[in-house]
C-alpha positions as CSV (number, residue, x, y, z in Angstrom):
1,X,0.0,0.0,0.0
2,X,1.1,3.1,-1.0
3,X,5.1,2.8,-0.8
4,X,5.8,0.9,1.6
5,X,6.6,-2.8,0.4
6,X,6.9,-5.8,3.6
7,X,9.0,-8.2,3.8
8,X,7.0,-11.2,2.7
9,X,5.8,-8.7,-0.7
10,X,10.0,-8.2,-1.3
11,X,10.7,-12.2,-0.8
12,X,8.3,-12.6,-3.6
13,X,9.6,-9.8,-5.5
14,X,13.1,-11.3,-5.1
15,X,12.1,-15.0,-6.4
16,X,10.4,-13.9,-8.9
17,X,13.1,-12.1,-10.3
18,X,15.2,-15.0,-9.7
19,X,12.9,-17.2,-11.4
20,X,13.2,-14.4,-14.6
21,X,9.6,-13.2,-14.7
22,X,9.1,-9.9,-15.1
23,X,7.7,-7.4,-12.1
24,X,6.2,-3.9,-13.0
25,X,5.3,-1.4,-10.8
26,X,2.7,1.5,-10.4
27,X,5.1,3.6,-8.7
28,X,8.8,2.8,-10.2
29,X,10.0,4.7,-6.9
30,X,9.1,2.2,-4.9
31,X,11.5,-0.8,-5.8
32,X,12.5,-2.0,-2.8
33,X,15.4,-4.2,-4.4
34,X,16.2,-2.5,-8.3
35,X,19.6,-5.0,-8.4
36,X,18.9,-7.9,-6.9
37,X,20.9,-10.5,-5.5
38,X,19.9,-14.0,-6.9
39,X,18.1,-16.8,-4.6
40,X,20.4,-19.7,-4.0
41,X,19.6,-22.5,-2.2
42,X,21.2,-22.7,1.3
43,X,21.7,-25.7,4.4
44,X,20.8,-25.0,7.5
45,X,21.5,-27.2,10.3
46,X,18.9,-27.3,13.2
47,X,19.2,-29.3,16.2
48,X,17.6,-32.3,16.8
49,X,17.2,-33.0,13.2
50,X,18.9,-36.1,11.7
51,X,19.4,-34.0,8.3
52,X,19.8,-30.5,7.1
53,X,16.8,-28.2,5.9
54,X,17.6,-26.6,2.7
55,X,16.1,-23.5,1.9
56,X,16.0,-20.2,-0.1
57,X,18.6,-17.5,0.6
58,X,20.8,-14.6,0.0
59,X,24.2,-14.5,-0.3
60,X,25.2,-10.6,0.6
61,X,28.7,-11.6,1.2
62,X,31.3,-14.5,0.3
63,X,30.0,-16.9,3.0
64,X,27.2,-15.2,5.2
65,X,23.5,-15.7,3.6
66,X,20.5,-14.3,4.9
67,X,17.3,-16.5,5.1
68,X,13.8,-16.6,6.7
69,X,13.6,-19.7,8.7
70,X,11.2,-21.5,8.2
71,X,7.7,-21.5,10.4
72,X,7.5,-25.0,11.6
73,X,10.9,-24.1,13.3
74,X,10.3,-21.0,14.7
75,X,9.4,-20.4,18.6
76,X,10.2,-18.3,21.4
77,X,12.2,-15.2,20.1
78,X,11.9,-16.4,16.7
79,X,8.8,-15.5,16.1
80,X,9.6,-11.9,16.0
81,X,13.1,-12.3,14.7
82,X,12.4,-15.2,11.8
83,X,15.5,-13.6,9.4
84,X,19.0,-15.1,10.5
85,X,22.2,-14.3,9.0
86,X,24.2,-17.4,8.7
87,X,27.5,-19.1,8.2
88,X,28.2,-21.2,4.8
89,X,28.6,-24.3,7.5
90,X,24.7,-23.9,8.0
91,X,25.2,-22.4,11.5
92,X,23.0,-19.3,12.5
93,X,24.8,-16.3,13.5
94,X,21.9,-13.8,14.4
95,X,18.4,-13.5,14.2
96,X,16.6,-10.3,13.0
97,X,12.8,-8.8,12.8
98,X,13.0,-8.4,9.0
99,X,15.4,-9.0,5.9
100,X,16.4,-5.5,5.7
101,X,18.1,-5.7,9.1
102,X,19.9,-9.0,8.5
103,X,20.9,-7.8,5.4
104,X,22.7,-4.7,7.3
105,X,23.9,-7.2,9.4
106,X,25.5,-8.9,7.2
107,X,27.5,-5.7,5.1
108,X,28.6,-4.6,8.9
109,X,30.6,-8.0,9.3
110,X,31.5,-8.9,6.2
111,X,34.9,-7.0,6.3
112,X,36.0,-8.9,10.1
113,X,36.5,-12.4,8.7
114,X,37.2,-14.2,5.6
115,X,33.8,-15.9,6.1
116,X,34.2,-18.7,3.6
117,X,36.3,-20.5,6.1
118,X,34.8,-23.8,7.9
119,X,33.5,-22.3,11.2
120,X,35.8,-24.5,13.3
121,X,39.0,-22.7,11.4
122,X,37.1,-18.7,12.7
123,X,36.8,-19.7,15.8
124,X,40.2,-21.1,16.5
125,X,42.0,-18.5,14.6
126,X,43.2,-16.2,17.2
127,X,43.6,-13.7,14.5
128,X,39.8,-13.3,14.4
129,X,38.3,-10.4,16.6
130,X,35.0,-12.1,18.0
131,X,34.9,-8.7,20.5
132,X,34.8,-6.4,17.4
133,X,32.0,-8.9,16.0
134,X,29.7,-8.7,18.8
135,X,30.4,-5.0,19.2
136,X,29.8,-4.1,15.5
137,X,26.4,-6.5,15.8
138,X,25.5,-4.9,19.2
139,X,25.9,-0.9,18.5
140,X,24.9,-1.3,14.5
141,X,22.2,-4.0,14.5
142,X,19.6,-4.7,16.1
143,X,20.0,-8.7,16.0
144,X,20.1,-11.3,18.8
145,X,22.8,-13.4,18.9
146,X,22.8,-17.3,18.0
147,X,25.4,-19.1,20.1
148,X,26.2,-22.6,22.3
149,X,24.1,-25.3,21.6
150,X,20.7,-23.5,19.9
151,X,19.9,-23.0,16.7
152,X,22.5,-23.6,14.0
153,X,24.6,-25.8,15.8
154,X,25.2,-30.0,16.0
């Protein structure tokens, strides 16, 4: 309505492109994506689950994607936050109220780690500033962190 466009109108927007159909607006102001980055799919690893759940995401940055989990696996926080920005591994970094923040989230961290390194290599690389990670995500975002044994990890 009018020009604001939600999330769930820009996901479609976004597979459609990727799909190559065309999409026309009233209003060419109100684009919420002009260049957009292509759908790929994407493996996320959630406890308790003997195999992976692939699903549709972004890739904003060599090795971080953005995704909306899905809504049999949301509860608790999730509900609000259902975007996550995750590692290539499948792990969930953060969880977000709407794309546009985990897609922020993603360009603030992108330059703090070669993130197309297996997880195990980040976090034992002592070279890696985890404090300047969280800070950056704290003070710039506004994303809950994913860590320990929840969501995203084996």
């Amino acid at each position: 309505m009018g020009n604001y466009i939600g999330d769930s109108t820009r996901a479609e927007i976004r597979c459609a492109r990727s799909l190559g159909k065309p999409v026309r607006f009233t209003h060419p102001a109100v684009d919420p994506d002009p260049v957009s980055l292509p759908l790929v799919p994407y493996k996320l690893v959630i406890p308790g689950f003997d195999r992976a759940v692939t699903l549709p995401a972004i890739e904003p940055a060599p090795g971080l994607f953005v995704y909306e989990l899905p809504l049999e696996h949301r509860e608790g926080d999730s509900v609000a936050n259902p975007w996550r920005l995750g590692h290539h591994s499948g792990k969930a970094l953060a969880a977000f109220p709407s794309e546009d923040d985990a897609l922020r989230a993603a360009r603030e961290v992108a330059n703090l780690a070669d993130w197309t390194r297996p997880a195990d290599d980040l976090r034992a690389d002592a070279d890696f500033d985890l404090e300047r990670y969280f800070l950056r995500m704290e003070v710039r975002t506004n994303g809950l962190f994913i860590l320990g044994t929840r969501e995203g990890t084996r």
